[in-house]
C-alpha positions in Angstrom: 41.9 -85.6 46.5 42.2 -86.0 50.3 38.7 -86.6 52.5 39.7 -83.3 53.9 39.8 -81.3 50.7 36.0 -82.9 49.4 34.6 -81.3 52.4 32.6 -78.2 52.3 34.7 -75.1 53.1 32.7 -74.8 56.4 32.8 -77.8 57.5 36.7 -77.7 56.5 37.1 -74.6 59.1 35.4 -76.5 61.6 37.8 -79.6 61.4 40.4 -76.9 61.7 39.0 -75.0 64.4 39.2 -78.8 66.4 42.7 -79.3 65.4 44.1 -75.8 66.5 42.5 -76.3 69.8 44.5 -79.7 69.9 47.2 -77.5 69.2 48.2 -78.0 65.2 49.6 -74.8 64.6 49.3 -75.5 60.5 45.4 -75.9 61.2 45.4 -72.4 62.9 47.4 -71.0 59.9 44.4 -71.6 57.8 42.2 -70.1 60.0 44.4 -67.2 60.0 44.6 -67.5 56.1 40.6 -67.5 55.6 39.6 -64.8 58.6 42.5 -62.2 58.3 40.7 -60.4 55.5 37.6 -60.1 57.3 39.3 -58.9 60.9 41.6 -56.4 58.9 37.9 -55.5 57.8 36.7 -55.1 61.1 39.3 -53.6 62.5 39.3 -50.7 59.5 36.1 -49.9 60.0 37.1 -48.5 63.2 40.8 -47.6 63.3 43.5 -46.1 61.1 45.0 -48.5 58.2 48.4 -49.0 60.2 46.8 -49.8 64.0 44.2 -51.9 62.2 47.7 -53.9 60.6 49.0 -54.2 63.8 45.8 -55.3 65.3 45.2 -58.3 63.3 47.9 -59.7 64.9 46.8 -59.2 68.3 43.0 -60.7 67.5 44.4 -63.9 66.5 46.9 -64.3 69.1 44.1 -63.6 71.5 42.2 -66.1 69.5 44.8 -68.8 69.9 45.0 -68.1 73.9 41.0 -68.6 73.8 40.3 -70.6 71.3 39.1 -73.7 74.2 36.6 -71.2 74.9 34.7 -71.3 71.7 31.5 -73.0 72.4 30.5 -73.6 68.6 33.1 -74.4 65.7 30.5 -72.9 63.2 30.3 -69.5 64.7 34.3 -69.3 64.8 34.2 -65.6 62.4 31.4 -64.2 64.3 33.7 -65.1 67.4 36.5 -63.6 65.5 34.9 -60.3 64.8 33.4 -59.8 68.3 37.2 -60.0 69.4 38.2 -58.0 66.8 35.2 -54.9 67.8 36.6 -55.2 71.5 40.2 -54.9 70.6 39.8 -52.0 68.5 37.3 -50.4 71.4 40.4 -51.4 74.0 42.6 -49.5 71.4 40.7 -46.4 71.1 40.1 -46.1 74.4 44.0 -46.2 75.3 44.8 -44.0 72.7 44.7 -39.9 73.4 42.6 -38.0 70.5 44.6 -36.8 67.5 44.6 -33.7 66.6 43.3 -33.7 62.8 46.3 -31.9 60.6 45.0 -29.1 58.4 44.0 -29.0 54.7 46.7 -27.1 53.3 49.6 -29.4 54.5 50.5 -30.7 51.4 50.4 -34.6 51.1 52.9 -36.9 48.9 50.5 -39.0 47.7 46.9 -38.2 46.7 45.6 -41.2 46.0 46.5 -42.7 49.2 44.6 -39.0 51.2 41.7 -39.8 49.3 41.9 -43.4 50.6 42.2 -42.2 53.9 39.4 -39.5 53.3 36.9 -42.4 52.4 37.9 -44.6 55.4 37.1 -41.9 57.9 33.6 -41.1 55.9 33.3 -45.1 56.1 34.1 -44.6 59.5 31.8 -42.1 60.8 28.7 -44.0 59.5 26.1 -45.8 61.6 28.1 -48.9 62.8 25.7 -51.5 61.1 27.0 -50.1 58.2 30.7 -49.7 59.1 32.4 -53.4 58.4 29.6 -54.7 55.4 31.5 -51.1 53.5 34.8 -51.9 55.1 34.8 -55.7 54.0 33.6 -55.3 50.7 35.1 -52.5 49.2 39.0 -52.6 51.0 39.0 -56.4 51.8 36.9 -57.4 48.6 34.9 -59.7 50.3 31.5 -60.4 48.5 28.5 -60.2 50.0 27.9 -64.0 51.1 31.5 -64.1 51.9 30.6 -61.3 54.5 27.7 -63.3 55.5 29.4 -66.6 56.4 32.7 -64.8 58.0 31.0 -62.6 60.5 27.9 -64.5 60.6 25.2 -62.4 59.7 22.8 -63.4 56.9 22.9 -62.5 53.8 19.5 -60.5 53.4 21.2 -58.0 56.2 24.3 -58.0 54.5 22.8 -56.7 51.6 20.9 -54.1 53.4 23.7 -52.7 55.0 25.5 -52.8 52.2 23.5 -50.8 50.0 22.3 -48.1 52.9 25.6 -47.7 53.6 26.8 -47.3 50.3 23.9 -44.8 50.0 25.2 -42.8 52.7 28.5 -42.4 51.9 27.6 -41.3 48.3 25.6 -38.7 50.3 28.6 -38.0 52.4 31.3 -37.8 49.5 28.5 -35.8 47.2 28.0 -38.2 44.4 24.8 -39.4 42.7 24.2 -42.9 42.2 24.3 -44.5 39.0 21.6 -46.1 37.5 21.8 -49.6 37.7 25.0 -49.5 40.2 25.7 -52.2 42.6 27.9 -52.8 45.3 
């Protein structure tokens, strides 16, 4: 086992975040690797499923121009998000308003709708809640995984988590179950 592999994961990403600024492209592959779920994440939580594909993309290649910039290793998926929230803001403020299509146009595939129906519930809740729902139930991130990527605690993690979950069982009409966890 290499020095590099006994390490922490953290403190693996930081050693990472130093060689991609030195310009190993291979280091900056595994940052891509460990953060893509969580901007995908982000991104969902505030723009359609294709644009937030195409998005990704564009955070990390914005990323990779600024990456001298990053003051503090450790805070590299907070830094991550915060470009990933700005480019979807940039996005949506480029992009003319759709015009919603109507409920009897039949769709091909339901399951996929009622994807899309969730996202946009998950998407018109409070933002704290937003990306915690987002991450954890399309990117399957756990809660501490959440935590550590965007760099929020846990505690407030959870929180959001479970208000927001709340809220969207409101939204879609369903009653909790007993004992039901995120």
């Amino acid at each position: 086992m290499s020095l590099v592999l006994a390490l922490p994961l953290g403190l693996m990403a930081v050693d990472d975040v130093a060689k991609a600024r030195a310009g190993d492209r291979r280091a900056f592959g595994r940052l891509f690797e460990r953060h893509a779920r969580m901007v995908h994440g982000v991104l969902l939580a505030r723009v359609q499923k294709a644009d937030a594909d195409d998005l990704v993309q564009e955070v990390f290649m914005t990323a990779l121009h600024r990456l001298a910039a990053l003051k503090d290793e450790a805070s590299l998926g907070g830094w991550l998000a915060a470009i990933a929230r700005n480019r979807a803001t940039d996005f949506l403020r480029g992009r003319p308003q759709l015009v919603p299509l109507p409920e009897t146009l039949e769709v091909v595939d339901p399951r996929r709708a009622e994807v899309s129906q969730v996202l946009a519930l998950i998407r018109s809740l409070p933002e704290a809640y937003r990306e915690p729902l987002a991450l954890r139930l399309v990117e399957g991130l756990t809660g501490p995984e959440i935590a550590e990527q965007v760099g929020l605690t846990p505690e407030s993690v959870r929180v959001n988590l479970c208000r927001g979950m709340k809220l969207l069982r409101e939204r879609m009409g369903l009653q909790p179950q007993p004992g039901e966890d995120v």
